[in-house]
N, C-alpha and C positions, 0 to 999 in steps of 0.2 A: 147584278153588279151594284155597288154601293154607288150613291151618289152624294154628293157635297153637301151642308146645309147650308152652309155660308161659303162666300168668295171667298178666297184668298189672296192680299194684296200682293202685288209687283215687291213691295220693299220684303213682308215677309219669306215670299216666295226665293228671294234673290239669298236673302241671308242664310238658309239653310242652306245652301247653294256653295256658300264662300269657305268652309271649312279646310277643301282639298287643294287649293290653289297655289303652287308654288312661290316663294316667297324669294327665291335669288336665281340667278342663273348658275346653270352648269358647267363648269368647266374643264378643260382636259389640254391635253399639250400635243402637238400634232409630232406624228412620226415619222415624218418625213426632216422638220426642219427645229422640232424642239418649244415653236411659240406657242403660248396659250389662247389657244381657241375655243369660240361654243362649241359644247353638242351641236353635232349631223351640221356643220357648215363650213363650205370653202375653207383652209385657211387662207387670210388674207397676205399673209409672209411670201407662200411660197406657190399658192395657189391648187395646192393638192389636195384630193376628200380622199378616204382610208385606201389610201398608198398609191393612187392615181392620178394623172395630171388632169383635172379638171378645168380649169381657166388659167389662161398665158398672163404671167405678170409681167409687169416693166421692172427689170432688173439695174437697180442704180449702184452706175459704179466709182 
């Protein structure tokens, strides 16, 4: 197996690193109640995850 001749820095190391990184969030509208929520979380409207009641909201009326 090869080995290194020189270290390779933290800052180099990081920077080859940074090309794949998402740059905004994703977004989607939930199907239960229509608001736009992230990817894979609660929504916070109605509190359903893909078509399920996950957490009880407070309903204001």
């Amino acid at each position: 197996m090869a080995h290194p001749k020189r270290k390779i820095s933290k800052q180099r190391k990081n920077k080859r690193r940074t090309h794949y990184k998402a740059s905004f969030v994703q977004l989607s509208t939930c199907s239960n109640c229509g608001a736009t929520v992230k990817y894979h979380t609660v929504c916070p409207e109605c509190g359903y995850y893909r078509g399920k009641l996950a957490i009880e909201t407070k309903e204001v009326l």
